[in-house]
C-alpha positions as CSV (number, residue, x, y, z in Angstrom):
1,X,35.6,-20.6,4.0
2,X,32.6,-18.5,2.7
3,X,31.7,-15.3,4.1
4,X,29.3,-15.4,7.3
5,X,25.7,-14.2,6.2
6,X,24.4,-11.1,7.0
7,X,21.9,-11.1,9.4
8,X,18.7,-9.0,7.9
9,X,15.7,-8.6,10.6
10,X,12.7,-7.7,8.3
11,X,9.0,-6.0,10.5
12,X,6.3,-6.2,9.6
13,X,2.9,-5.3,11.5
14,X,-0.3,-4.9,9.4
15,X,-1.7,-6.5,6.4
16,X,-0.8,-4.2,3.8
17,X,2.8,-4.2,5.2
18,X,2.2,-8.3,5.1
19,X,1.1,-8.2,1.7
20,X,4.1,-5.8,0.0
21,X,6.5,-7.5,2.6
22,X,6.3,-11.3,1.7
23,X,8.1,-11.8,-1.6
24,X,10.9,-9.7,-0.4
25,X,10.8,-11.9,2.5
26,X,11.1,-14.8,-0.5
27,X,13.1,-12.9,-2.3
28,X,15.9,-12.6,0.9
29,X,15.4,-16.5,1.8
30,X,16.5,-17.2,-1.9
31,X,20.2,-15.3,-1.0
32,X,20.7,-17.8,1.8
33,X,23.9,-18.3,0.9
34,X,24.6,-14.3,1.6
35,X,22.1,-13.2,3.9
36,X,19.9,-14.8,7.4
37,X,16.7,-13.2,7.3
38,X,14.7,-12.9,10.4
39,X,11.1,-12.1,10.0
40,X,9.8,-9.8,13.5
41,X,5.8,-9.2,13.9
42,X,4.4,-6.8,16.2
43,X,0.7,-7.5,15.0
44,X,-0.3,-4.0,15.3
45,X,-3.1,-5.4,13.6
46,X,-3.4,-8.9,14.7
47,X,-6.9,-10.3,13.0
48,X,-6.1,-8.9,9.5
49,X,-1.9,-9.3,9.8
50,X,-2.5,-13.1,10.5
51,X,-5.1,-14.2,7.5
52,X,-1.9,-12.8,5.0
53,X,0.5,-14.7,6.8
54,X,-1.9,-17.7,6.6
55,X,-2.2,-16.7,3.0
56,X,1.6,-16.8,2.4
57,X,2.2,-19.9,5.1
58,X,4.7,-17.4,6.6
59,X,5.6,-18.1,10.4
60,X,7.6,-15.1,11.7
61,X,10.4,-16.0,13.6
62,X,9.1,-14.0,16.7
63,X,5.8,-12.2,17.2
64,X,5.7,-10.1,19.6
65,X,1.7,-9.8,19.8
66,X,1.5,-5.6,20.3
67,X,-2.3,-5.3,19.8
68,X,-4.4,-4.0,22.9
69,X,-8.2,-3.3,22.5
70,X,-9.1,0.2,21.9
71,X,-5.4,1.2,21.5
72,X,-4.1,4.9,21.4
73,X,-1.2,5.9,18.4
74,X,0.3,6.9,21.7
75,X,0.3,3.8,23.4
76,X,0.7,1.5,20.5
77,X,4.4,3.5,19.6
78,X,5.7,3.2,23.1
79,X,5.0,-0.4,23.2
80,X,6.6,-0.8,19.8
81,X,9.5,1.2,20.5
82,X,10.1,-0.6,23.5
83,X,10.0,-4.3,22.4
84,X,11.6,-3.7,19.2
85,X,15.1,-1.9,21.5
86,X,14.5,-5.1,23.3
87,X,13.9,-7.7,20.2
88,X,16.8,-5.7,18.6
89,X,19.1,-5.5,21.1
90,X,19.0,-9.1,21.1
91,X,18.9,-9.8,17.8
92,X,22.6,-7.3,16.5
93,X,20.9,-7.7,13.0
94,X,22.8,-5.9,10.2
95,X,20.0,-4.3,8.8
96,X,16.4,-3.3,9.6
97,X,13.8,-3.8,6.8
98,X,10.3,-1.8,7.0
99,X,7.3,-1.2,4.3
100,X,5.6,1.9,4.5
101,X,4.4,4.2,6.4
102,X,2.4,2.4,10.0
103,X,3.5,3.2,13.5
104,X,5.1,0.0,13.2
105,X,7.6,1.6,10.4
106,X,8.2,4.9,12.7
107,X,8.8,3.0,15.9
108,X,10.8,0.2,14.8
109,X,12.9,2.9,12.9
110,X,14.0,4.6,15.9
111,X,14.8,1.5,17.9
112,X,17.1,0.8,15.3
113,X,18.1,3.9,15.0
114,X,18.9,4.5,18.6
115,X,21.2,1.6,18.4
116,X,22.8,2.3,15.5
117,X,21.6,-0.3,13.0
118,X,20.7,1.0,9.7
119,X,17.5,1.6,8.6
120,X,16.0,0.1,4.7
121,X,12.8,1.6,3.9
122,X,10.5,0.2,1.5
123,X,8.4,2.1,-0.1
124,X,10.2,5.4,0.5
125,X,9.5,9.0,-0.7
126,X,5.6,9.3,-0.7
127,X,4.4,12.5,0.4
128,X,1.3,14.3,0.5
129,X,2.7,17.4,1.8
130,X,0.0,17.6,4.2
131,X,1.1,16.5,7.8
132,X,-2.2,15.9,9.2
133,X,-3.4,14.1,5.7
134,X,-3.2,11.1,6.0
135,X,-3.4,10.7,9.3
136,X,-1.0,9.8,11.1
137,X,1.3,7.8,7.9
138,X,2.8,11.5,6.2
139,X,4.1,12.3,9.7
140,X,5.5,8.9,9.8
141,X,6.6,8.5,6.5
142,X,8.7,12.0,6.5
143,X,10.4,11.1,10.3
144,X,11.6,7.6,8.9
145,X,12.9,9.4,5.7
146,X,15.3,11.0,8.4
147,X,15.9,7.7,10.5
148,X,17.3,5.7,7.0
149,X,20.3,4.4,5.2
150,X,18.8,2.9,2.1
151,X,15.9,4.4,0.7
152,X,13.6,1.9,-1.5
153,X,11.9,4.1,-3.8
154,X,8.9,2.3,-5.9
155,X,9.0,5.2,-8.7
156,X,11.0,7.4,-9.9
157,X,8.7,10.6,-9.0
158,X,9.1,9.0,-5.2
159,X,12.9,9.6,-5.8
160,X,12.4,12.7,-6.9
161,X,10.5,13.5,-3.6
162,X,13.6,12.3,-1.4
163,X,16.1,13.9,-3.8
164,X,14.2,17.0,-2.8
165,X,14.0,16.6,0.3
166,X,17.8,16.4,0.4
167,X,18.4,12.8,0.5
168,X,21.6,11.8,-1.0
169,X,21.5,10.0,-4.8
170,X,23.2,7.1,-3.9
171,X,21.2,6.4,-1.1
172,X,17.7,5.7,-3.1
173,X,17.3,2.9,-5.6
174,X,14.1,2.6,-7.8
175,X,12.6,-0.6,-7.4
176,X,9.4,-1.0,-8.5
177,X,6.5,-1.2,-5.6
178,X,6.4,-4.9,-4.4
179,X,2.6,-5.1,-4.2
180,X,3.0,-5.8,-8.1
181,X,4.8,-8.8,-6.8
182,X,2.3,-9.7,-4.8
183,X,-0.5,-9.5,-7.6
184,X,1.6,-11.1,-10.3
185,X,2.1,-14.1,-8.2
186,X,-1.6,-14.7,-6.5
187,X,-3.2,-14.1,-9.8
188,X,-1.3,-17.2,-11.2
189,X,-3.4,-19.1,-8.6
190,X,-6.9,-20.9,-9.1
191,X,-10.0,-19.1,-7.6
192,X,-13.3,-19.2,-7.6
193,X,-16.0,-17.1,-5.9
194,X,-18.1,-20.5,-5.6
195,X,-15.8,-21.4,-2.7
196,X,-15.2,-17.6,-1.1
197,X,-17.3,-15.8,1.5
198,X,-18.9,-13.7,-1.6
199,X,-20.2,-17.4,-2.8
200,X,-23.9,-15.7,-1.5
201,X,-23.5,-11.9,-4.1
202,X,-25.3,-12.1,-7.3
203,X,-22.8,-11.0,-9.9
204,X,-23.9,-12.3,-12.7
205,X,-25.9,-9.5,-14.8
206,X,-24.1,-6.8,-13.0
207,X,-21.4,-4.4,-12.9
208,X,-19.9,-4.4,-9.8
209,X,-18.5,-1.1,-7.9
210,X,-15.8,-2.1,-5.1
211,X,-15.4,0.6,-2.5
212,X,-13.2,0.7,0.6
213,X,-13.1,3.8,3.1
214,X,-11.7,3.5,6.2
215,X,-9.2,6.3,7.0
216,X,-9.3,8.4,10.2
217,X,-9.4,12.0,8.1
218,X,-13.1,10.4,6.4
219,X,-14.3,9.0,9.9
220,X,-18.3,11.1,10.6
221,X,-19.7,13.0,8.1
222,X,-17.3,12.9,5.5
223,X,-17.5,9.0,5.5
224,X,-21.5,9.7,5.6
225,X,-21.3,11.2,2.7
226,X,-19.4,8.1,0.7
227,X,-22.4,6.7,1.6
228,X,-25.4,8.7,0.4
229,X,-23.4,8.5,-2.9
230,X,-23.5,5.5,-3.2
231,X,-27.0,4.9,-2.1
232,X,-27.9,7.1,-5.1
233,X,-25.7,5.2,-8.0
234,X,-27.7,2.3,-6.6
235,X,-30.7,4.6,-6.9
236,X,-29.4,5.7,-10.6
237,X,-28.1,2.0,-12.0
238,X,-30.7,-0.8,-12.1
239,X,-27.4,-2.8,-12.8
240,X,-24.9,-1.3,-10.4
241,X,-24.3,-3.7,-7.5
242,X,-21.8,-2.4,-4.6
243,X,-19.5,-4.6,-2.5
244,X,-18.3,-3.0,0.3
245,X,-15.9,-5.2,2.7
246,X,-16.4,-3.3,6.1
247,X,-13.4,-2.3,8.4
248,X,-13.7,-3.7,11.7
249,X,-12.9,0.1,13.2
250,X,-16.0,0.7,15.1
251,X,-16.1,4.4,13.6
252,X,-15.7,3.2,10.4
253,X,-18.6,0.0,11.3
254,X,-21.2,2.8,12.9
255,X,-21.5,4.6,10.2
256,X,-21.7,2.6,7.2
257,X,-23.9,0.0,8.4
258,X,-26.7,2.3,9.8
259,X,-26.6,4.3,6.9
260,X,-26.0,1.4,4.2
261,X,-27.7,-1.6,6.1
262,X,-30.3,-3.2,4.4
263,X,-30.1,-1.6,0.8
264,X,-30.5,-3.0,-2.0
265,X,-27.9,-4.1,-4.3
266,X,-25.2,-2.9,-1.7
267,X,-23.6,-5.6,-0.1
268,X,-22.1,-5.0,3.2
269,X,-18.9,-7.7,4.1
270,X,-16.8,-8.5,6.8
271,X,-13.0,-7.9,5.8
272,X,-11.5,-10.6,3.5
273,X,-8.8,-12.5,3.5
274,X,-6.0,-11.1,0.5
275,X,-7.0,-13.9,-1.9
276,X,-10.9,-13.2,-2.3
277,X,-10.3,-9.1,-2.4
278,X,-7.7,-9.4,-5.0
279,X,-9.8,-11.6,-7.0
280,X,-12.4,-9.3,-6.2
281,X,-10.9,-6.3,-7.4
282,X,-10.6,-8.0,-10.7
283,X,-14.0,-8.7,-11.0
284,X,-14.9,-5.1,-10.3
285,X,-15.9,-2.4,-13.0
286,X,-14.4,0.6,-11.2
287,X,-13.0,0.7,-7.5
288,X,-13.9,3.9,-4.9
289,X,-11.5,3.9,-2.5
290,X,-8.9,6.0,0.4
291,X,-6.4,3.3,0.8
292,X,-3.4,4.1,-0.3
293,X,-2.1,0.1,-1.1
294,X,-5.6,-0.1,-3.6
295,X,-4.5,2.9,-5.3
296,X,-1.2,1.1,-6.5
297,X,-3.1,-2.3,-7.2
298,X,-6.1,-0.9,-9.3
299,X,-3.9,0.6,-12.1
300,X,-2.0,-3.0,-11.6
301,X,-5.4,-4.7,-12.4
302,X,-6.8,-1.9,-15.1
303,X,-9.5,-0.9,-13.0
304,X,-10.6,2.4,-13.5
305,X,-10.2,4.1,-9.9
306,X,-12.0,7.1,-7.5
307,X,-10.2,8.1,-5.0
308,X,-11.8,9.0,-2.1
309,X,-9.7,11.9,-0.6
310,X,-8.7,15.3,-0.7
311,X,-5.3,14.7,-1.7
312,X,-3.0,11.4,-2.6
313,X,0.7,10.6,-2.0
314,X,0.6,8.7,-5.1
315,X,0.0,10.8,-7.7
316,X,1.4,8.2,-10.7
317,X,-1.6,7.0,-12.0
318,X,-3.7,10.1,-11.9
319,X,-0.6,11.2,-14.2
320,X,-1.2,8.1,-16.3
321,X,-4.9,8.8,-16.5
322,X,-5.5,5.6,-14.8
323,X,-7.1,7.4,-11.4
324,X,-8.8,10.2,-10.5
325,X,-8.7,12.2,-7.3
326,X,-12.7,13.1,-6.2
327,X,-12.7,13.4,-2.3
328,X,-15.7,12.5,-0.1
329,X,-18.3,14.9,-1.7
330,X,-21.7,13.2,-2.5
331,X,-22.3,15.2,-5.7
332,X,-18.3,14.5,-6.9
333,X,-18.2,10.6,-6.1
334,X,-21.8,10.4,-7.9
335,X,-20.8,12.5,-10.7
336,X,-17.4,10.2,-11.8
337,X,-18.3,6.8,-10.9
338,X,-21.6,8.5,-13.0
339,X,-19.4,9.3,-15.8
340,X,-17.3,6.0,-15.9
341,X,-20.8,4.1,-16.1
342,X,-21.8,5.7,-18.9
343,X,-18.9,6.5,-21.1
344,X,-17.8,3.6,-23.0
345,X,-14.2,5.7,-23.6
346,X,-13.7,7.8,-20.3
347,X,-14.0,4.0,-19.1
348,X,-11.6,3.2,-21.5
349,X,-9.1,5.6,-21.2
350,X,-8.9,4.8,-16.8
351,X,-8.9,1.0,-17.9
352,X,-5.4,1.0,-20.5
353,X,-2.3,2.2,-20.0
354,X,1.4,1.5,-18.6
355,X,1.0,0.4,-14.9
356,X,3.3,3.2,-13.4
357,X,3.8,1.1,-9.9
358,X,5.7,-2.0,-11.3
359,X,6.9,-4.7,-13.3
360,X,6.5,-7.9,-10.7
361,X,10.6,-8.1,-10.2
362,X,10.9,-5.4,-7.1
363,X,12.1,-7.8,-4.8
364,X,14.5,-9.1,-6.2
365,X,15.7,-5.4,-6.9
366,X,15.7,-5.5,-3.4
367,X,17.8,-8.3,-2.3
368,X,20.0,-7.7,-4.9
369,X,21.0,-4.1,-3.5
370,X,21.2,-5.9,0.1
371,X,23.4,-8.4,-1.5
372,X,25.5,-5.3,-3.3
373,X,25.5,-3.3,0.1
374,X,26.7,-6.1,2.2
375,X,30.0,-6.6,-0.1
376,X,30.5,-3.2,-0.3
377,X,29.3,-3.0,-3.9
378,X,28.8,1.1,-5.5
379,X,26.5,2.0,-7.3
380,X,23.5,0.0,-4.8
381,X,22.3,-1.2,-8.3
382,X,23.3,-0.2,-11.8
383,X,20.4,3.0,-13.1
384,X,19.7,0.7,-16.2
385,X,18.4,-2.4,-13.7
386,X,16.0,0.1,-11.8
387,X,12.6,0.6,-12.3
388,X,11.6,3.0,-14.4
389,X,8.3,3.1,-16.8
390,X,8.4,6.5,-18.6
391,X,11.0,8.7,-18.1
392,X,14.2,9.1,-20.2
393,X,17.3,9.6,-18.4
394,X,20.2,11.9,-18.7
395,X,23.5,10.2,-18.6
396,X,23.9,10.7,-15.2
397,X,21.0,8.8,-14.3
398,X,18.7,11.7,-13.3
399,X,14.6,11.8,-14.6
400,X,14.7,13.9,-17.3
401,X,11.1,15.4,-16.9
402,X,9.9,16.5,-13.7
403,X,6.4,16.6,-12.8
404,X,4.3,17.8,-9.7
405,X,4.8,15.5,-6.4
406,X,0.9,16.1,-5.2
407,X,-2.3,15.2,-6.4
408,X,-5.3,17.4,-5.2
409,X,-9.1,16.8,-5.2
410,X,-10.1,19.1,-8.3
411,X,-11.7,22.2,-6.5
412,X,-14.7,22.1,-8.6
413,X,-15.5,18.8,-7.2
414,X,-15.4,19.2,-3.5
C-alpha cells in the first residue's frame, strides 16, 4: 500500500493572493499521488478575488464569503480568525498554505497556529521596517513570520531579512516569487485589446503611462498629489496618454475622479480582470504605481517603474536599476516619469536587466519542498535548486554579498 496523502489546506482571500496562489495550487494538484490539496476562500475581497478565480477556472473547495460592506481591519480579522478555527478544526489539514501579507494571511495564521498546525508562508521575509508603512501588511507580515514553520522566501535578500530576524536556516527556502509563474503562463495566451474593456482607448500614436494608487498611507492629499502630477505630464506630453484602472475604495474613487475626471488623454477605468491589466502592463511605456504585487511584475515585463511611496519592501529591482523609489510628491513623480520620457538611455537602463523576482518554476519549488517535508526529507530543497539570480554562495550555502533590506524615497525628491 502507498502512503496516505497529506492533506494541504491552501487560503487564499484577495486577488493578488489569487493571482501568486494558483499555480502553486497547480503545482500541489500535480503531486496527487503525495499530497490532497484543499483550496479555502474567505473572499476578503469578493468582486476582485472572483474575476481571478474565473480567470483560472479555480472553484475553491469551500468559500466562506467573509466580505461585509464598509468593513473594519477589526472586524474583518475576528470574522477570519473565527471561521478559519472553525473551517480548520474541521478540516485536521497537515499544513496551512498563505501568500503574503492580507489580514487573511495574519488571521488564518493564528487559527492554525492556535491549533497547532504548521504554518507555510509564501512570500516570506519582506519588510519595510516601518510598522505603520504599509499599512496594515508590515504589521502582518512580521506577526506571521513568528506564527510559521516553513518560510517561502522569493529572493535571497528576503532570506536574508528572516535570517536576521532570527529565523532558523533550515526553515527558509528560496523559491522564486510565483507571480513570475503567473506571467509566464498568461502571456503564452492570445489577447487582444479589440475584445477587452480598453477596446474604446486610443493607443495607437501614443505612449502609454499605467498608474495604480490605492494604498491607505496615500489616501487625501498625498493621493491628490499623484494626481496633479499627472495632470501636468499630460499638460507636458502631447503624446502621453494615462490609463488609470480605479480602485473601487471610495477614498481612493473620491479623489481621483473629481480631480482627474474629464481630462484629456487620462483615462479613468473600472478595475480589470488579471488578463486585460497584464496585457496592459505590457503595452505600457513606464508604470507609476504603490502596489506591492506590480512592483515584482514590472521588472518581470521590462517596464521601467515609479514607485509611488515613501519606502518599499522590495528593494530588488531598485538594486537592479529596474525601479525607482519617488513617493507621492508632484514635483518628484513629474520630474522621473519626466526623465524616462525623454531619455532614450535612462529608459533603457529601467527597461534591461536580470528580473531579480523569478524564473517561472517557484511552484514547483514549492511542492517539491512539501513533498520533501512530508517524507521527512533534510535539507527542504538542495541550495543549488533554489532561486537565486546574482549572488555567489559560500559553501555553506550563505549569500555572499549582503546589501541593505530597505528602499527609501530619495530625500531630495520628497
Amino acid at each position: 500500500m502507498g502512503h496516505p496523502s497529506l492533506r494541504v489546506a491552501v487560503v487564499i482571500g484577495t486577488r493578488p493572493e489569487s493571482i501568486k496562489m494558483m499555480p502553486v495550487i497547480d503545482a500541489l494538484k500535480a503531486q496527487a499521488d503525495q499530497l490532497e490539496t484543499i483550496v479555502i476562500a474567505t473572499a476578503q475581497h469578493r468582486q476582485m478575488l472572483d474575476q481571478v478565480l474565473s480567470l483560472f477556472h479555480i472553484t475553491p473547495d469551500i468559500d466562506l464569503d467573509l466580505m461585509r460592506p464598509q468593513q473594519t481591519l477589526a472586524d474583518l480579522t475576528a470574522r477570519v480568525l473565527h471561521m478559519m478555527d472553525v473551517t480548520l478544526r474541521d478540516l485536521r489539514p497537515a499544513l496551512l498554505l498563505v501568500q503574503g501579507d492580507t489580514t487573511t494571511v495574519l488571521a488564518a495564521s493564528l487559527a492554525a497556529f492556535y491549533l497547532k498546525i504548521p504554518v507555510g508562508h509564501i512570500e516570506a521575509g519582506l519588510r519595510s521596517h516601518n510598522i505603520y508603512n504599509p499599512f496594515p501588511e508590515e504589521a502582518n507580515r512580521c506577526l506571521t513570520s513568528q506564527l510559521t514553520a516553513m518560510h517561502f522566501a522569493p529572493t535571497p535578500l528576503a532570506r536574508q531579512t528572516l535570517l536576521h530576524a532570527g529565523i532558523p536556516h533550515d526553515k527558509i527556502v528560496v523559491t522564486g516569487n510565483t507571480v513570475v509563474d503567473t506571467l509566464q503562463a498568461l502571456l503564452r495566451k492570445p489577447f487582444t485589446f479589440h475584445n477587452s474593456p480598453l477596446a474604446h482607448i486610443p493607443f495607437d500614436n501614443h505612449r502609454v503611462v499605467l498608474v495604480t494608487s490605492h494604498r491607505r498611507e496615500s489616501w487625501g492629499q498625498e493621493l491628490h498629489n499623484i494626481c496633479l502630477a499627472l495632470q501636468e505630464l499630460v499638460e507636458r506630453f502631447s503624446d502621453v496618454l494615462v490609463v488609470y484602472p480605479v480602485h473601487l475604495n471610495p477614498h481612493v474613487r473620491q479623489t481621483v475622479m473629481s480631480v482627474l475626471g474629464g481630462t484629456e488623454r487620462i483615462c479613468l477605468t473600472e478595475p480589470l480582470d488579471y488578463c486585460t491589466f497584464l496585457n496592459l502592463m505590457a503595452r505600457a511605456h513606464v508604470i507609476l504605481t504603490d502596489s506591492g504585487g506590480i512592483q515584482e511584475e514590472a521588472p518581470t515585463l521590462h517596464k521601467p517603474l515609479l514607485v509611488l511611496r515613501q519606502l518599499t519592501e522590495r528593494p530588488e529591482a531598485f538594486h537592479a536599476g529596474l525601479a525607482k523609489v519617488v513617493g507621492t510628491s508632484r514635483a518628484a513623480i513629474v520630474a522621473e516619469a519626466s526623465r524616462l520620457l525623454t531619455d532614450p538611455e535612462a529608459y533603457r537602463a529601467m527597461s534591461c536587466g536580470t528580473n531579480p523576482y523569478g524564473d517561472g518554476c517557484a511552484s514547483e519549488r514549492i511542492a517539491e519542498v512539501i513533498c520533501r517535508w512530508a517524507r521527512g526529507d533534510s535539507p527542504l530543497l538542495a541550495p543549488e535548486a533554489e532561486f537565486n539570480p546574482f549572488e555567489e554562495r559560500d559553501p555553506l550555502g550563505d549569500p555572499v554579498r549582503t546589501i541593505g533590506l530597505t528602499t527609501h524615497v530619495t530625500a531630495a525628491l520628497v
